[in-house]
PAMARVO-85261 format. One line per field, with one value per residue (C-alpha): x, y, z; residue in one letter. Coordinates in steps of 0.02 Angstrom, whole numbers, plus 50000, padded with zeros to 5 digits. Example, Ala and Ser with C-alpha at 12.3 -4.5 7.8 and 13.67 -1.06 7.14 Angstrom:
2
x	(50615,50684)
y	(49775,49947)
z	(50390,50357)
residu	(A,S)
***
This chain:
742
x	(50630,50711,50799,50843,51007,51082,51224,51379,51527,51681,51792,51677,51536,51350,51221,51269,51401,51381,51473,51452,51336,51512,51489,51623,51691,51534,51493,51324,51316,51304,51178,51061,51089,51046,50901,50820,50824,50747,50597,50548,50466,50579,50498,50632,50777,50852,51037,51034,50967,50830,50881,50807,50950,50874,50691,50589,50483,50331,50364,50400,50250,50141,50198,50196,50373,50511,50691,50787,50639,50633,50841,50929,50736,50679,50492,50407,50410,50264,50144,50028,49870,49792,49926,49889,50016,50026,50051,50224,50277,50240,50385,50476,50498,50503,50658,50732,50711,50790,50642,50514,50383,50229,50067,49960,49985,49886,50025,50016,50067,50171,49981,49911,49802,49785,49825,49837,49983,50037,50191,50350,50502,50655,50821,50976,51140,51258,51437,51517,51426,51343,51232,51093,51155,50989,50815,50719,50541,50408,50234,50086,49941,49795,49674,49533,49529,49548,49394,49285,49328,49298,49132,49071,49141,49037,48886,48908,48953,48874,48704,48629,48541,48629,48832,48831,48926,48763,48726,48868,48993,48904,48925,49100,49132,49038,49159,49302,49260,49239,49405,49505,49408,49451,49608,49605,49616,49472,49294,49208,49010,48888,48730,48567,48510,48308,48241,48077,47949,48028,47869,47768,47911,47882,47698,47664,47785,47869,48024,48094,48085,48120,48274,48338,48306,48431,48533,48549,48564,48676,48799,48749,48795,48953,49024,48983,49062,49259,49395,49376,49205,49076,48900,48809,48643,48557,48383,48239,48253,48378,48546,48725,48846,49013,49113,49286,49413,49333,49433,49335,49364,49272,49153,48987,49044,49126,48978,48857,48969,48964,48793,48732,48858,48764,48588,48627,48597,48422,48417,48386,48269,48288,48231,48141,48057,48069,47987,48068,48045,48089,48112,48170,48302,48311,48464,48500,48680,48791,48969,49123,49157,49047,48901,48966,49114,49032,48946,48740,48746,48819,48663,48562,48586,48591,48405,48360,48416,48356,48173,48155,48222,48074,47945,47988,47920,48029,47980,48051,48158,48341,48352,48458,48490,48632,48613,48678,48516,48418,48379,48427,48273,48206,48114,48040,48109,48228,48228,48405,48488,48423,48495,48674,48754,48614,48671,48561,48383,48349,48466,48396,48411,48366,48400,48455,48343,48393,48480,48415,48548,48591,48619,48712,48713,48845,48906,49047,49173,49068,48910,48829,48740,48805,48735,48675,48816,48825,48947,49013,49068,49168,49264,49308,49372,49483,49544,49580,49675,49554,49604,49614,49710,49658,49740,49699,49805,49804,49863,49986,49879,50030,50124,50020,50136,50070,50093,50058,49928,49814,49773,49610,49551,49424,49382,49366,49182,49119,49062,49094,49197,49152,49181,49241,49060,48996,49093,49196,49039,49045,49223,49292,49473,49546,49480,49513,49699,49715,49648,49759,49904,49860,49815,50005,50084,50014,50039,50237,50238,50189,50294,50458,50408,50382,50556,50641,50560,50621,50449,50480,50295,50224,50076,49938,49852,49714,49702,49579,49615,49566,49687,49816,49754,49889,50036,50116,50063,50234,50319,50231,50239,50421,50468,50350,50470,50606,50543,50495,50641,50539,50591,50478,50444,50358,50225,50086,49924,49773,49683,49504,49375,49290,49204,49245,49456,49512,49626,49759,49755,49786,49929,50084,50066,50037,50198,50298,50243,50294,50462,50478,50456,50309,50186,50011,49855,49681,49562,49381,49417,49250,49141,49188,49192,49320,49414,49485,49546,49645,49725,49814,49839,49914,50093,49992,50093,49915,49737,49617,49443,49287,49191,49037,49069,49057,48889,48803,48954,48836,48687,48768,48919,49009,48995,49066,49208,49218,49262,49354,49465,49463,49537,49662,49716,49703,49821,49933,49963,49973,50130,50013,49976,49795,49708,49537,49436,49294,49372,49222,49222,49325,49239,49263,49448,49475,49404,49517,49670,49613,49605,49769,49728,49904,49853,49671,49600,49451,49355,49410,49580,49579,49463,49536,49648,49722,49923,49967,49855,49957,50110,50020,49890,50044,50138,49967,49868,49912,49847,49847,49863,49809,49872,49835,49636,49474,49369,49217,49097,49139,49321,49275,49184,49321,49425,49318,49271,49442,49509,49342,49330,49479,49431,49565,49579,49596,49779,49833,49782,49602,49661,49761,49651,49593,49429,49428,49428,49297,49176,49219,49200,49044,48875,48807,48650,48572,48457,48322,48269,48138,48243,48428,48418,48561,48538,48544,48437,48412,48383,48552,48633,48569,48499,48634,48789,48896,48841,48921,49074,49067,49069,49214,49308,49277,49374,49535,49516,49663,49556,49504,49338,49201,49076,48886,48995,49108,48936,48825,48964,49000,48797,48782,48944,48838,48678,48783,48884,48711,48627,48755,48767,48595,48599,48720,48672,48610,48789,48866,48876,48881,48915,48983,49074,49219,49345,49340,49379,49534)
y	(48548,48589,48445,48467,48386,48353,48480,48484,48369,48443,48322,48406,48278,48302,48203,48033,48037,47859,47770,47583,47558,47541,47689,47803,47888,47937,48118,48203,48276,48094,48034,48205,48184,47977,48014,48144,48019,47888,47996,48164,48211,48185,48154,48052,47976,47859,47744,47556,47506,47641,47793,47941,48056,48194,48252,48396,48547,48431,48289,48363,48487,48330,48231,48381,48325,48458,48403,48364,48228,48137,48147,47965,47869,47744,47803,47666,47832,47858,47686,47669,47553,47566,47542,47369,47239,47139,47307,47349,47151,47158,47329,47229,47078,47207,47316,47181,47082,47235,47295,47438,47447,47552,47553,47632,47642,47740,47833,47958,48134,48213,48260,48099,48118,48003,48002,47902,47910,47845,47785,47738,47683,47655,47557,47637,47568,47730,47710,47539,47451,47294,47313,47427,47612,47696,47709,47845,47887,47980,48004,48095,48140,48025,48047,48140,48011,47857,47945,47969,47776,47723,47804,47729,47570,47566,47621,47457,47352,47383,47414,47579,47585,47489,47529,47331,47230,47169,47027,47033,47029,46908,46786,46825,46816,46636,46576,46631,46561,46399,46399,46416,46316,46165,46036,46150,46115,46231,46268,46416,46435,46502,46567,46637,46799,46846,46967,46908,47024,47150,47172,47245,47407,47424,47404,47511,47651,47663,47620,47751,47682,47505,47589,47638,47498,47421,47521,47512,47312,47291,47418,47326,47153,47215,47275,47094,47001,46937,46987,46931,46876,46953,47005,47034,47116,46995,47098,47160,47064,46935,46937,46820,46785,46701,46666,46601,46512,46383,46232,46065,45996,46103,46181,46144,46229,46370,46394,46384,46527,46634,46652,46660,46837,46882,46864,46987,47098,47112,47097,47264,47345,47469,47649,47745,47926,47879,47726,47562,47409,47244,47122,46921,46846,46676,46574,46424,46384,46260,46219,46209,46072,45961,46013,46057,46091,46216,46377,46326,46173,46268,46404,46289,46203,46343,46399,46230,46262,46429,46360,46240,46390,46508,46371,46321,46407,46553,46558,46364,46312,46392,46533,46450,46281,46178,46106,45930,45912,45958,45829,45839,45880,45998,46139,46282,46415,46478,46655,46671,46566,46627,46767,46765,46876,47013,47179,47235,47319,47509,47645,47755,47954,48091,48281,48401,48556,48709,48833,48987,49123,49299,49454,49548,49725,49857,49870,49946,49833,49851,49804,49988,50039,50153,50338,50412,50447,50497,50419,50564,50586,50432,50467,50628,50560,50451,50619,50717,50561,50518,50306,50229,50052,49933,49747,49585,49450,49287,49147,49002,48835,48737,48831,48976,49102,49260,49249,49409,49540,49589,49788,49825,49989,50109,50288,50433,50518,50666,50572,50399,50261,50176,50028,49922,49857,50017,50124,50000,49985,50172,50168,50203,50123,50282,50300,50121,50152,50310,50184,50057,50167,50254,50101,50009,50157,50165,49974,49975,50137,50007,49880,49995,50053,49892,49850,50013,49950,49770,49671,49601,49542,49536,49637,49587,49727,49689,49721,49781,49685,49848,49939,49808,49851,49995,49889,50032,49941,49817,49992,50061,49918,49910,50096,50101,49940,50048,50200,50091,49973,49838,49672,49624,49448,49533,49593,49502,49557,49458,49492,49511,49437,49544,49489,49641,49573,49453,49350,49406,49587,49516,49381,49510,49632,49482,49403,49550,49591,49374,49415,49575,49431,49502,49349,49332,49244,49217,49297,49233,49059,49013,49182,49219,49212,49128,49092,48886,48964,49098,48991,48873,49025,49154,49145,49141,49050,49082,49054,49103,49026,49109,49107,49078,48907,48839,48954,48792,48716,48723,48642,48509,48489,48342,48441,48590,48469,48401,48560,48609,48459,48451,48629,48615,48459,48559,48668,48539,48489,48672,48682,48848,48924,48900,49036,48981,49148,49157,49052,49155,49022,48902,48771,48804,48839,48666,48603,48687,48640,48447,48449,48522,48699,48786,48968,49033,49228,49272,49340,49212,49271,49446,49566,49708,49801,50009,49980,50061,49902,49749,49724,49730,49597,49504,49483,49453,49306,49140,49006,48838,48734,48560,48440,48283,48330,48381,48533,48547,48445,48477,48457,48284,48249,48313,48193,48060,48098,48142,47937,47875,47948,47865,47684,47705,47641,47767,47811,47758,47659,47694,47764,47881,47942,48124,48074,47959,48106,48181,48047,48019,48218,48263,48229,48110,48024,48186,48308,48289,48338,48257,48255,48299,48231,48097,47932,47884,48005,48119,47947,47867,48026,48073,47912,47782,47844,47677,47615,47792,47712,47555,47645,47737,47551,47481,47618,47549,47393,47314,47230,47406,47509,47465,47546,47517,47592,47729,47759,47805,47887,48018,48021,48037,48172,48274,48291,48327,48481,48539,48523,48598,48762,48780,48816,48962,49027,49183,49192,49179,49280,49192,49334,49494,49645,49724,49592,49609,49722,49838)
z	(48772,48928,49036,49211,49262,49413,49447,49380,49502,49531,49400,49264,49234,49236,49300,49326,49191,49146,49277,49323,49171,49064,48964,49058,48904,48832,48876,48899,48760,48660,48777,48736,48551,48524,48661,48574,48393,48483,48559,48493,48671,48810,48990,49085,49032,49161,49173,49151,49354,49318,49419,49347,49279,49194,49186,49070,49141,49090,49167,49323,49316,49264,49421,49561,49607,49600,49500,49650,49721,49548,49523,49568,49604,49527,49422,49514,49651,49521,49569,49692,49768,49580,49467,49397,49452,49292,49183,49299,49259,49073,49096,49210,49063,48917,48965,49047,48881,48801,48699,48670,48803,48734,48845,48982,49175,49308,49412,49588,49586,49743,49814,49790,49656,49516,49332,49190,49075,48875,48931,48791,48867,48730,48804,48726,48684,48696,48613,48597,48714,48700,48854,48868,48936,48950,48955,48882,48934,48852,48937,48874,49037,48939,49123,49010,48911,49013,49123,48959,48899,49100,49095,48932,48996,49144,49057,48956,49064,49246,49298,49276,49452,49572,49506,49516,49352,49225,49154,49021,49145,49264,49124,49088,49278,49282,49129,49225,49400,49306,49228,49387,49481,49379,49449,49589,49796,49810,49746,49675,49740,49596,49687,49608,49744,49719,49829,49914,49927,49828,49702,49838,49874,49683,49674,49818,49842,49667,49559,49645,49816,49739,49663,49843,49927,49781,49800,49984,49978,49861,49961,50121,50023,49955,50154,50184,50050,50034,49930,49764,49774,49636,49651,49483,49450,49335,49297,49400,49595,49536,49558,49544,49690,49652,49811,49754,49855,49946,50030,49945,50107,50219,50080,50177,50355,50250,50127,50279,50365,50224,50191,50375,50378,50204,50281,50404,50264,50260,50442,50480,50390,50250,50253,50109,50125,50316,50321,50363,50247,50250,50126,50101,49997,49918,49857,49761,49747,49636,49666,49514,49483,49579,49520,49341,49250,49099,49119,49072,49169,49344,49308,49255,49426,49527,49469,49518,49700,49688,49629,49784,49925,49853,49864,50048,50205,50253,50421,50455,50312,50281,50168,50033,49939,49854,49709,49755,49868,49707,49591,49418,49319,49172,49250,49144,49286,49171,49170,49283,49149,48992,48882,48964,48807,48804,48870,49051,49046,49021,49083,49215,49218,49289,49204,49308,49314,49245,49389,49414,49384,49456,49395,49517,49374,49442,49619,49701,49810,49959,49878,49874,49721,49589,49569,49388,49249,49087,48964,48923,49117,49118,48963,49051,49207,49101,49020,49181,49234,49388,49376,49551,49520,49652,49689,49692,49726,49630,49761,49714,49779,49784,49927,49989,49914,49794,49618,49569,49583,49452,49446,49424,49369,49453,49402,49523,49504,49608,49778,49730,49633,49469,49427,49261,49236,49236,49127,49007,48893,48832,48790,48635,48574,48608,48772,48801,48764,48879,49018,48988,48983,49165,49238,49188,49225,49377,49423,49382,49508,49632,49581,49600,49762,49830,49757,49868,50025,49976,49916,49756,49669,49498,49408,49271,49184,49077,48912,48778,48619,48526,48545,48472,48290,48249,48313,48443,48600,48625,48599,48708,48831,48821,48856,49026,49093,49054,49128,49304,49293,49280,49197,49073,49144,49309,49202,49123,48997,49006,48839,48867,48749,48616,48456,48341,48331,48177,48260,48117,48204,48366,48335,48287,48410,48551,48465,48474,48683,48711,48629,48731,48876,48944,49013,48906,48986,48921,49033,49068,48968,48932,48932,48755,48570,48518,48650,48616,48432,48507,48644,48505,48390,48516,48637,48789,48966,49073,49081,49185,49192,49204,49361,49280,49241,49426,49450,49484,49588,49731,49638,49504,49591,49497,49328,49399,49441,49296,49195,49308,49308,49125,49111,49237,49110,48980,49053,49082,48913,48849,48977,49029,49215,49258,49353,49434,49462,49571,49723,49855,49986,50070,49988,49821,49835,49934,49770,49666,49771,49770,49592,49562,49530,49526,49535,49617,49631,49713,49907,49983,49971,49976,49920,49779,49888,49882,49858,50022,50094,49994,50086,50258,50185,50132,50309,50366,50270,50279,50159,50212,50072,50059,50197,50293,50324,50215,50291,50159,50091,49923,49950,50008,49842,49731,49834,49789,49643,49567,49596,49557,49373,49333,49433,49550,49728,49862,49870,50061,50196,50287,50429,50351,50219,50232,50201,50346,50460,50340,50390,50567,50599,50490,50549,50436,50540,50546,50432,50311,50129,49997,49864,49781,49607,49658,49637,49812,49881,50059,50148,50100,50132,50285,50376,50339,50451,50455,50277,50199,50296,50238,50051,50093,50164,49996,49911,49994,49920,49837,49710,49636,49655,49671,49575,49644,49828,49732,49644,49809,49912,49760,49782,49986,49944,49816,49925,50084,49971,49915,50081,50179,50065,50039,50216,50213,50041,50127,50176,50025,49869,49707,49584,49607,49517,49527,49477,49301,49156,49164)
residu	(X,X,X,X,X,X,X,X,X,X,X,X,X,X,X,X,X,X,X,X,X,X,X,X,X,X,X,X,X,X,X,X,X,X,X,X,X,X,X,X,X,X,X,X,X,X,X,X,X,X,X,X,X,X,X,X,X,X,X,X,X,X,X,X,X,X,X,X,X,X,X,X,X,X,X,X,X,X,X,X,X,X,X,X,X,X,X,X,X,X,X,X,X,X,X,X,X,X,X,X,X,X,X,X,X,X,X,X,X,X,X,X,X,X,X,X,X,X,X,X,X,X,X,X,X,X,X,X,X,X,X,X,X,X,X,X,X,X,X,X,X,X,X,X,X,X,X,X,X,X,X,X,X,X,X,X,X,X,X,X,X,X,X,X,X,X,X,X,X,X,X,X,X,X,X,X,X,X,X,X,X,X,X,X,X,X,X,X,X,X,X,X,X,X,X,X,X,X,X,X,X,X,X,X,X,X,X,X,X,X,X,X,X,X,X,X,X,X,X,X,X,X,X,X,X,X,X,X,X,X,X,X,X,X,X,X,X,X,X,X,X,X,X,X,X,X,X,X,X,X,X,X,X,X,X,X,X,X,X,X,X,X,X,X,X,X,X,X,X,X,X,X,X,X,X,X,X,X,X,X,X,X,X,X,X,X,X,X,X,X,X,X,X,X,X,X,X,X,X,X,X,X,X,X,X,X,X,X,X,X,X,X,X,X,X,X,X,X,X,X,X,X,X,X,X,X,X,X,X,X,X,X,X,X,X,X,X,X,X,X,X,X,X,X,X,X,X,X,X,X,X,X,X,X,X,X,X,X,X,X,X,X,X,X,X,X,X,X,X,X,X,X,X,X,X,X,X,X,X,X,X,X,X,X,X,X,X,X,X,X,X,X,X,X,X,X,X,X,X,X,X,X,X,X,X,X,X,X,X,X,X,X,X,X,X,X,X,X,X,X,X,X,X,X,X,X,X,X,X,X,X,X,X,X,X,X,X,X,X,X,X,X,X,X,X,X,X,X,X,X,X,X,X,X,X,X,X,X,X,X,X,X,X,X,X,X,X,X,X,X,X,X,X,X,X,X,X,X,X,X,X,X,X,X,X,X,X,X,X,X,X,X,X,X,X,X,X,X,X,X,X,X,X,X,X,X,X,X,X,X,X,X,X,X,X,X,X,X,X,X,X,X,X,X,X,X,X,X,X,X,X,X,X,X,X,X,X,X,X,X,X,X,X,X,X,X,X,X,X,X,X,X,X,X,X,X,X,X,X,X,X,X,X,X,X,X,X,X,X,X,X,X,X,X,X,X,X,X,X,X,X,X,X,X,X,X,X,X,X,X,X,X,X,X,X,X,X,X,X,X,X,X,X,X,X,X,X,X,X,X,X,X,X,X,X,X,X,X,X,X,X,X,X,X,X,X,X,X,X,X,X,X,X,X,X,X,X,X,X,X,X,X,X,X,X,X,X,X,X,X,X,X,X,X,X,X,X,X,X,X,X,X,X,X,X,X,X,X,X,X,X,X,X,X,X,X,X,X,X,X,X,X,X,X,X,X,X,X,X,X,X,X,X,X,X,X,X,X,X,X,X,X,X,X,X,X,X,X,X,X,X,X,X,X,X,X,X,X,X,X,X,X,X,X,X,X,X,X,X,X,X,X,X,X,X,X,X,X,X,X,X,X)
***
């Protein structure tokens, strides 16, 4: 593994050499060797106060930092609004103690994103010295997995409709309220919630309208409810408040002001399918410990006061009752109470219906069709040497810069240009070969031009796994470098997929072009055969992923994120580039750049260009990578979306958050639709302007997510991407040719 240090001082040492942690006659070289026996997989190894002294490739790639930003901080650089306070003590007390710390923390990269890591830190004792020397650090990115275990988790353990905790955790968070409201200054409330009237949405327009109206007042409760407090769903109309923290000596003025704020909820009325509907809500309410010191006997009470609101008249009497003006009594009204351990009702869900895909057959760059040809005059074109090499550029998402260009090959025909999808099914391996062979040639004949007039870029060339069989090709490979003066590390193959290849014919000639130094990527991840075997069989540093797995970006929008996300891991812990193909649109590659995307290709770039074209394209475009501000709808959801998979807190403060200006500069009051498949549906997207904000507020939260809001913003997010593209799909063209094959 490779460790960058800081550079060399002019009396000889490196890095830190050791000084003020008592270790000055111990050399690097010491430090290196007992490191690497205490932990096989180096990330960070810091001094004794916890400056970072030397850091791998992986770490840094893993954290979006660059050497000389991590170099002499502290890893707490690394924390953020989500890390979990009581996980950085339990380090805090470990290394100070002198021990192992082993364990999981949720950490911020340089872009803000989130990320959960397996985190070992090992103190050293270097030489003769009695005091700890070192610390060495070894992390492991562990955000697929936390996000898989989250999801499960909250699948468990929160209601399926309204994101809310269930009834398991209502009773866990009634045991808990009673335990720390015991020899205490101050009181916890434990209130009972049924919604009056609530039957009659059901009965009348539908579960599906009673599930909006749900879900729309339990986001309105949760904008209206403290810090720390809990709202629980407990089944059907009935629900749990606990409101924590109240002074014992003021409890009756405080309770009173409290719930007079919470009634405002169903104030206004609620809106489903365009019409407005009201509905009631009922409380009974029992204070710990006055009215009970043990979990049945505080619900038991509170159903009690919860009983006598319902029965009084609504239109005189106040919504709500405490217990204490309840008397004690047995009353059969014990549904609220009852079956505290079982796990909440049936999970709602909704399949998403199948997408519709298109077939887009053979066109030429500019969308014209293709004329009549025979086979036979393709493989003659090859022959006579009539191979046009066109180029695209493959951006670098992190600072706007070009990473390289892939050539792409077109053949010359009498009155018009083929192109890959056209003639590379009636090719032979011979033929295949010839093309290959023009179509590098004629790429390196770029490359050294560009070099004379002082542009120094990289190529790809595709490449036929075919013609690897006989074991000539890294010769072959290595003598057209020579020939262009070319260093091999400028060029990189992208095998394409084909199912006729043993992967035993492939893996020595690919060995022998990586040990030439030529770079190897895995083109169209996810189109082919067998393409997960030959990524952890073959040398390859790159992979790019097929377009067609975000075909239905623009109609299931979170799954498209999610493999996308899930690749750009898994590129990550392959220490590979990722290359995301098919970036069309500007909101797409937004996406792409949210989630961490390092490398992107596609229209919305540049469009395969003639060579003479490149370098004026070059001084010309100007990426804008991601800043301070969101511009798409879907580049707001994968901001979401991104934290919320992992249950972590918006990164900085409301004002400043990108998606903040999102909101404030997206009309979000306006519009119409019958239907998006998402759980909130058109009328929370589109008709509830300051609750979306109020979603957004709760994000920022230093208590953590919260999942009913995190739930319906991804939703009002997902219908507003879908919505907003449906409306330029004429615009935009979802497949195309002519950026594939050779």
């Amino acid at each position: 593994m490779t460790l960058l240090t800081h550079e060399s001082s002019d009396d000889g040492c490196v890095g830190s050499c050791d000084r003020g942690v008592g270790v000055d006659e111990v050399g690097f070289a010491e430090v290196l060797s007992e490191a690497r026996a205490a932990a096989a997989d180096i990330a960070v190894i810091t001094d004794a106060a916890q400056r970072i002294t030397f850091v791998s490739d992986a770490f840094a790639a893993m954290t979006g930092y660059d050497r000389a930003e991590l170099l002499g901080q502290n890893c707490r650089l690394l924390q953020g609004p989500g890390t979990d306070p009581q996980t950085r003590a339990q380090i805090r007390d470990v290394l100070g103690s002198g021990e192992m710390f082993e364990g999981q923390i949720l950490n911020y990269r340089k872009d803000g994103s989130a990320f959960w890591t397996a985190l070992r830190i090992v103190p050293m004792w270097v030489g003769d010295s009695l005091e700890v020397t070192h610390f060495v650090s070894v992390q492991q990115d562990i955000s697929n997995k936390v996000a898989s275990l989250k999801h499960l988790e909250n699948q468990a353990l929160h209601d399926q409709v309204t994101g809310l905790p269930n009834r398991t955790m209502a009773g866990q968070a009634v045991e808990r309220a009673v335990q720390r409201a015991l020899d205490r200054d101050v009181t916890v409330a434990v209130a009972l919630i049924d919604l009056d009237d609530f039957r009659i949405v059901n009965n009348t327009l539908g579960h599906t309208a009673g599930d909006t109206v749900l879900q729309q007042w339990a986001t309105r409760m949760l904008s209206h409810l403290r810090e720390g407090d809990t709202l629980a769903r407990m089944g059907g109309d009935e629900f749990l408040l606990i409101l924590n923290n109240i002074p014992r000596d003021t409890a009756d003025n405080t309770i009173s002001g409290l719930l007079g704020r919470i009634h405002d909820v169903v104030e206004d009325p609620f809106t489903v399918d365009h019409q407005h509907i009201r509905i009631g809500m009922s409380l009974g309410l029992a204070l710990v410990p006055e009215d009970g010191t043990d979990n049945r006997t505080i619900l038991r009470r509170a159903t009690d006061a919860l009983y006598t609101a319902k029965k009084r008249d609504r239109d005189t009497a106040p919504w709500w009752e405490t217990a204490h003006q309840v008397p004690m009594h047995s009353t059969t009204h014990r549904t609220l109470e009852a079956g505290f351990s079982a796990t909440a009702g049936a999970v709602d869900g909704a399949a998403d219906g199948a997408g519709v895909g298109n077939d887009a057959g053979s066109r030429a760059d500019d969308g014209t069709s293709l004329g009549r040809t025979t086979p036979e005059d393709y493989v003659a074109a090859i022959r006579r040497g009539n191979i046009l090499v066109h180029l695209q550029p493959v951006m670098n998402l992190r600072d706007g810069s070009v990473h390289l260009f892939e050539a792409l090959a077109r053949l010359k025909l009498p009155g018009r240009v083929a192109y890959p999808d056209e003639f590379l099914p009636h090719l032979d391996t011979e033929d295949q070969r010839v093309l290959f062979t023009g179509v590098l040639h004629q790429a390196l004949t770029v490359l050294a031009a560009w070099d004379r007039d002082g542009a120094r870029h990289s190529v790809s060339v595709n490449l036929p796994p075919e013609i690897l069989r006989d074991g000539t090709l890294p010769a072959l490979v290595g003598k057209a470098l020579h020939d262009h003066t070319i260093e091999p590390a400028r060029l990189g193959l992208e095998l394409l997929e084909s199912q006729t290849m043993t992967l035993e014919s492939q893996r020595a000639a690919l060995q022998d072009l990586a040990d030439l130094g030529v770079g190897l990527a895995m083109d169209d991840l996810g189109s082919g055969y067998s393409s997960l075997q030959r990524l952890s069989s073959f040398p390859f540093s790159a992979i790019k992923i097929d377009r067609g797995l975000f075909t239905h970006v623009y109609d299931r929008p979170t799954g498209a994120l999610t493999i996308m996300a899930t690749l750009i891991q898994m590129g990550r812990d392959l220490d590979m580039d990722v290359v995301i193909e098919g970036l069309e649109d500007e909101s797409l590659t937004e996406a792409a750049i949210i989630l961490g995307a390092p490398l992107g290709q596609g229209y919305h770039f540049a469009r395969p260009l003639a060579p003479e074209k490149c370098l004026e394209w070059v001084d010309s475009f100007d990426l804008t990578v991601r800043g301070s501000s969101i511009l798409t709808p879907l580049g707001a959801l994968a901001y979401h979306w991104q934290l919320a998979r992992l249950a972590a807190p918006h990164p900085v403060e409301l004002e400043q958050c990108p998606l903040t200006q999102f909101l404030n500069t997206t009309k979000i009051n306006t519009g119409t639709g019958t239907g998006t498949g998402t759980g909130a549906g058109p009328e929370v997207c589109l008709e509830l302007g300051s609750e979306v904000q109020s979603w957004h507020a709760l994000q920022h939260s230093t208590l953590g997510v919260h999942p009913v809001s995190s739930r319906l913003l991804t939703d009002w997010l997902t219908h507003h991407v879908c919505e907003t593209l449906r409306q330029g799909v004429s615009d935009r063209t979802r497949t195309r040719a002519g950026n594939g094959g050779t």
